[in-house]
Each structure stands twice: as structure tokens, then as C-alpha cells.
N, C-alpha and C positions, 0 to 999 in steps of 0.2 A: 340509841335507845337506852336508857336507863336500867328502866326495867320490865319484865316479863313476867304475866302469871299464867300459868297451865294449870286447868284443873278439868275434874271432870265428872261437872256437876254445873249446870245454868247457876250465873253468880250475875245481882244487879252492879250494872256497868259502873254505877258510883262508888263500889267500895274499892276501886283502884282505878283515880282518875287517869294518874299520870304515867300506864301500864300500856302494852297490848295486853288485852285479855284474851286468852285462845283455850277455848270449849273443846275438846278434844272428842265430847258428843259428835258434833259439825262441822269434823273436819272429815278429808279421806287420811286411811291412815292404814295400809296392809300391813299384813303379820307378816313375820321377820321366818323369811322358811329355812332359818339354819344352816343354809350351805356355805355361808362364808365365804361365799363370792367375794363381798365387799375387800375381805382382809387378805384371800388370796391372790388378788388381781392390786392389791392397793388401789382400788378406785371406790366410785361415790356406791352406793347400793343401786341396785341394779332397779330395785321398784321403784317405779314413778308415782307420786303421789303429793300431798300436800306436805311431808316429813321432812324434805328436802327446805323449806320457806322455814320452816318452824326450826330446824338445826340452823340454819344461817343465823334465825333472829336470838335463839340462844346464846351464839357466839356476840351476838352485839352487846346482849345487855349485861350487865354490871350489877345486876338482880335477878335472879329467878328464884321464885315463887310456884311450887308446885301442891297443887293438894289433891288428895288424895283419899280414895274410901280405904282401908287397912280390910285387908278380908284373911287370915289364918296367919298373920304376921308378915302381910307383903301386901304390897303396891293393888289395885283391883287392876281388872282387863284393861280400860285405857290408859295410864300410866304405865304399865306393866308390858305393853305391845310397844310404848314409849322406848321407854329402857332398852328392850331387847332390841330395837331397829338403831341405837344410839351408838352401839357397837363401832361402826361403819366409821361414825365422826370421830373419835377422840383418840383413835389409833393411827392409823398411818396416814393420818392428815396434819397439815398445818394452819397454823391461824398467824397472823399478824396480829400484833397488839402494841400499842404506841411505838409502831414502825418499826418493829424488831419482829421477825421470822420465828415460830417457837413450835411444836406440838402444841395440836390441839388439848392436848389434859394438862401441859404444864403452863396454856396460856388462861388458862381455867382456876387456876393457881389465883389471881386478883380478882375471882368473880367469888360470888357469894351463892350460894343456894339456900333457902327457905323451905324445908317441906311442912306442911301442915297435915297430920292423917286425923282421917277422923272414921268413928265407927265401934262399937262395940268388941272393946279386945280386950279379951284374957291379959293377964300380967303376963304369964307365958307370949300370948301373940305381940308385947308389946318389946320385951327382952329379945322376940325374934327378928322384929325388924329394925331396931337397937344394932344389934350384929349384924344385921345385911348391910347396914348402913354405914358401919363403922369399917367395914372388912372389903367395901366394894368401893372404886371411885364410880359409884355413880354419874349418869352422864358428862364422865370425867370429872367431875370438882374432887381436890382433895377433899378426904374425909374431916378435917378440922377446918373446913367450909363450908362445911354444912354445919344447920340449925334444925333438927326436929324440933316440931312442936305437936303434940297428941290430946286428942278432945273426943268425948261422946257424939256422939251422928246431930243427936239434939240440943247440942251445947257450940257447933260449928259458927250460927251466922253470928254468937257472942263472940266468938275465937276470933275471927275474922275480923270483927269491928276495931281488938282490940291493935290488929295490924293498919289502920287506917291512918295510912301518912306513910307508910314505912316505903311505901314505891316512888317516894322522893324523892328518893337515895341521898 
């Protein structure tokens, strides 16, 4: 797979042909209950859900594309239930990538991340996730892997169009 977008917000299936698109509306997807099972036991997360398809296809693609509403300078509920369940993957796992054995975070090193937020945010809320972003490996990718990009709520489906092609790779 090339590439992958997660968002979570109904998007018409045309503006990333050559994508799995995954609506994180429509998926199952339980909240992450902190106990750290996953990291103490070094195994997969202990909750069965759709989470488990969606990390595997993560680790495929060579793009991910995540968007997102910004609500007080962070991620909203489904992206943010995202993150915290992601834990699990990018620590005491490994990935394969062109046949060489690695950690999951540092096989994540040749991947790319695209976040798009969109939403009504203070310069403040925008500075704030600026710094989450810069200070966190997010779903493992190095921080100089990733690309914010920040748009108005009502300025999004222009935002988006102007990504049209980019899930080419």
C-alpha cells in the first residue's frame, strides 16, 4: 500500500483515489484504559477491535495522511483515542522493512506523515499543537517526518483539494 488517509470526518472517496480511505466514524475503535498491559506484558493490546487492521495498514504505507478537527490545541476524540491506543505499536514491536528486522518507530523513520487539522484555533491553540507535535513521536514517525498543515473548518474541502495527487507517492 502506498498510501493511507485517516480522518475523521465523511470525505468523497475521489479526493484520494489511490489511498485506503478509513473514517474512523465507522470503524470500532475502544478507548485505550491505561493500564499498560500492552507495554508490560510486550504484547499486541489486549482490546480486540478494528485498531489492530488499521496499525498493520499503517505500518504498510509509505504515506499517511491523517486529518483531523484541532479542538484546544490537540488532536479531537477520534484521532486522539487513535494516538493513545498506538502506544502498543511502536514500542516493544518490530517491523520488517525491505527485509531488515527494525523497531517499529525506527522503521517509521522512511515513512512520511501528513497531518491536516482543521478548525477554529487560537494562535495559542495552534503553537500548542505545534509542540505536541514537535516534542512527541507520534504514532512513531520522527518528528522531522512529519508535515502539519492548518486550515479553517470552512476552508478544509479547498485544503484538501490542494493535496489531490499527493497519495501517488
Amino acid at each position: 500500500m502506498k498510501s493511507l488517509v485517516i480522518t475523521d470526518r465523511h470525505l468523497p472517496l475521489d479526493q484520494f483515489k489511490h489511498s485506503v480511505l478509513v473514517d474512523l466514524n465507522n470503524i470500532d475503535c475502544m478507548t485505550c484504559t491505561g493500564g499498560l498491559y500492552c507495554l508490560k506484558h510486550e504484547s499486541k493490546c489486549r482490546l480486540n477491535d478494528d485498531m489492530s487492521c488499521l496499525y498493520n495498514w499503517m505500518c504498510d504505507a509509505k504515506l499517511t495522511i491523517v486529518i483531523s478537527h484541532i479542538v484546544y490545541g490537540t488532536f479531537d476524540e477520534p484521532i486522539l483515542r487513535l494516538a493513545e491506543r498506538d502506544i502498543a505499536n511502536f514500542e516493544p514491536y518490530f517491523s520488517v522493512v525491505e527485509e531488515k528486522s527494525m523497531r517499529l518507530s525506527l522503521s517509521n523513520i522512511k515513512r512520511k506523515l501528513i497531518v491536516v487539522g482543521y478548525g477554529d484555533m487560537t494562535e495559542e491553540d495552534e503553537e500548542n499543537l505545534r509542540n505536541y507535535m514537535s516534542a512527541t513521536a507520534i504514532f512513531g514517525y520522527e518528528p522531522n517526518n512529519i508535515h502539519l498543515y492548518l486550515c479553517q473548518e470552512e476552508e478544509i474541502e479547498e485544503t484538501l483539494k490542494a493535496f489531490g495527487g499527493v497519495d501517488l507517492g
